[in-house]
Each structure stands twice: as structure tokens, then as C-alpha cells.
C-alpha positions in Angstrom: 54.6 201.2 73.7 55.7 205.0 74.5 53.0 206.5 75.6 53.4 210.4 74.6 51.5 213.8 76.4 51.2 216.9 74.9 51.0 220.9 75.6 52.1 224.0 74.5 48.7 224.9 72.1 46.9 228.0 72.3 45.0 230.6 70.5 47.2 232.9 68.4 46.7 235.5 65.6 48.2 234.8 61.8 51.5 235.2 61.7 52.3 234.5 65.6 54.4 231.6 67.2 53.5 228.6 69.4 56.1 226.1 70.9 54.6 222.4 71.3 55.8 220.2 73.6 55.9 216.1 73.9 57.3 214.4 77.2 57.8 210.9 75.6 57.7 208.1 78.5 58.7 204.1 77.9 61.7 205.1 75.1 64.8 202.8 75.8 68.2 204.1 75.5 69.7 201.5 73.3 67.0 201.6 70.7 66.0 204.0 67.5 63.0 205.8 67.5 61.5 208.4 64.9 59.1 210.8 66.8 56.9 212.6 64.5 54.2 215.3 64.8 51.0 214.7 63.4 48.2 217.5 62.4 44.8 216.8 62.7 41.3 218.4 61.8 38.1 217.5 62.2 36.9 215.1 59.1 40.5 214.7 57.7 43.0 212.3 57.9 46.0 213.3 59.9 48.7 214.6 58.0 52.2 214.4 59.6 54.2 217.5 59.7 57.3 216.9 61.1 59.6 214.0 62.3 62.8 213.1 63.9 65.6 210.1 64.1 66.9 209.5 67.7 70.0 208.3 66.7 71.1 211.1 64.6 69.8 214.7 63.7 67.8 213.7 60.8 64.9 215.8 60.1 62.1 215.9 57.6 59.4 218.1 57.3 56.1 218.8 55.5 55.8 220.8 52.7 53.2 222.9 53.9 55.6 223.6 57.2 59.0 223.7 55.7 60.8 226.5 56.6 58.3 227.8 59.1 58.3 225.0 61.8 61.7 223.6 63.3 61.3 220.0 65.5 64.0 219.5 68.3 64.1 216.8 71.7 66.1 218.0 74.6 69.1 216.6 75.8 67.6 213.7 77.8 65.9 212.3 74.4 62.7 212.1 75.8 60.8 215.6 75.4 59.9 216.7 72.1 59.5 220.3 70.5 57.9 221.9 67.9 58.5 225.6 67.1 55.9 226.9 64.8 56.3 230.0 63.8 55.1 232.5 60.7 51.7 230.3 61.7 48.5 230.5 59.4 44.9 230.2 59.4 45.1 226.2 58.0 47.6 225.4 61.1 44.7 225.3 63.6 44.1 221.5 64.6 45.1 219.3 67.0 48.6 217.7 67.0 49.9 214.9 67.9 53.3 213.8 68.9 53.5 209.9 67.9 56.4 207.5 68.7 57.7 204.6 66.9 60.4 202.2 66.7 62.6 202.5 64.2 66.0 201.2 62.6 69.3 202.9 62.0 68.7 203.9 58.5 64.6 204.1 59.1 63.6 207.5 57.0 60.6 208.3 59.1 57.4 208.1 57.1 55.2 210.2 58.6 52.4 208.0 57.5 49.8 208.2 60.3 49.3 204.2 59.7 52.9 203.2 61.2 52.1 205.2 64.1 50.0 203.6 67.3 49.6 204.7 71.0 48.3 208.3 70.2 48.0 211.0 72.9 45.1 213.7 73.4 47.0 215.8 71.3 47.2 219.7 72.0 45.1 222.1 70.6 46.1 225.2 68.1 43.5 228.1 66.9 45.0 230.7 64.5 43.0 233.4 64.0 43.4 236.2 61.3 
């Protein structure tokens, strides 16, 4: 299992930026992942917002984030970002960043029921 940690959350106003990060630990060179951010709130089910192929540089996004929040790993493969930007009020939560194995051509669902070994997440207020 890779076991994930996150930080980078934080209390900002409408319209502000965050930057999330992920170190990943347990990922094998030789193998595919998808690494996805999840989004949390209290008596919802997690929605995923944003997720990435190791192999490649195929990205998929959320609807609701599209166009506001950009996913990236650094060089090594095993830290995870997630640049939200142009943030609003219903982007406070918790997220998650959730490893998976994966095949070649695997698309990434961000279902949050193909996902296990989930870290404490990180914690975003927006505020207006």
C-alpha cells in the first residue's frame, strides 16, 4: 500500500490561492499509479477533484475545479501538488491525496471506492 501525508491547507479569503502537497511513500518505479485528490466535507461523500497517470501526463479534473485547480508530482514521482487557485466558498473541506495502482491505459476514476490507505488529509477554510 502507499501510504500518502498531506499539507499545504490553510485559511484563505474567496478568490485566494492555496498549494497542497502529498509526499507519497511505498510507490515502485516500474509500476503505474493514478494519484488523485479527493474533497471531503462533513456528511458528504468525497468527491474527487483531480487525478494523475504516473506513466504519462494525463490529467483529468473535476467539473467544479476545471480550469481553476492545476495537479502536478515533482520530478522524483513521489510528491504530489495541487494548485488551487480563483478558490470559493464550497472549496473548504478536507482533501485527500489517495494512491492506486493502475495500468497503462487505466483512466483514473476518481471514484472514492477504488481508493484505500487514506491519509489525514489537510484542511482548507475559504472565507468570503
Amino acid at each position: 500500500q502507499v501510504q500518502t501525508v498531506e499539507s499545504g491547507g490553510g485559511s484563505v479569503e474567496t478568490g485566494g490561492s492555496l498549494r497542497l502537497s502529498c509526499v507519497a511513500s511505498g510507490m515502485t518505479s516500474n509500476s503505474v499509479y493514478c494519484m488523485t485528490w479527493f474533497h471531503g466535507t462533513l456528511g458528504e461523500e468525497r468527491e474527487g477533484v483531480a487525478t494523475i497517470r504516473t506513466v504519462d501526463v494525463y490529467t483529468d479534473y473535476a467539473d467544479s475545479v476545471r480550469g481553476r485547480f492545476t495537479i502536478s508530482r515533482d520530478d522524483r514521482g513521489n510528491i504530489l501538488y495541487l494548485q488551487m487557485n480563483n478558490l470559493k466558498l464550497e472549496d473548504s473541506g478536507i482533501y485527500y491525496c489517495v494512491v492506486r495502482r493502475a495500468n497503462y491505459w487505466d483512466r483514473c476514476s476518481m471514484s472514492p471506492g477504488e481508493y484505500f490507505s487514506w491519509g489525514p488529509g489537510t484542511q482548507v477554510t475559504v472565507s468570503a
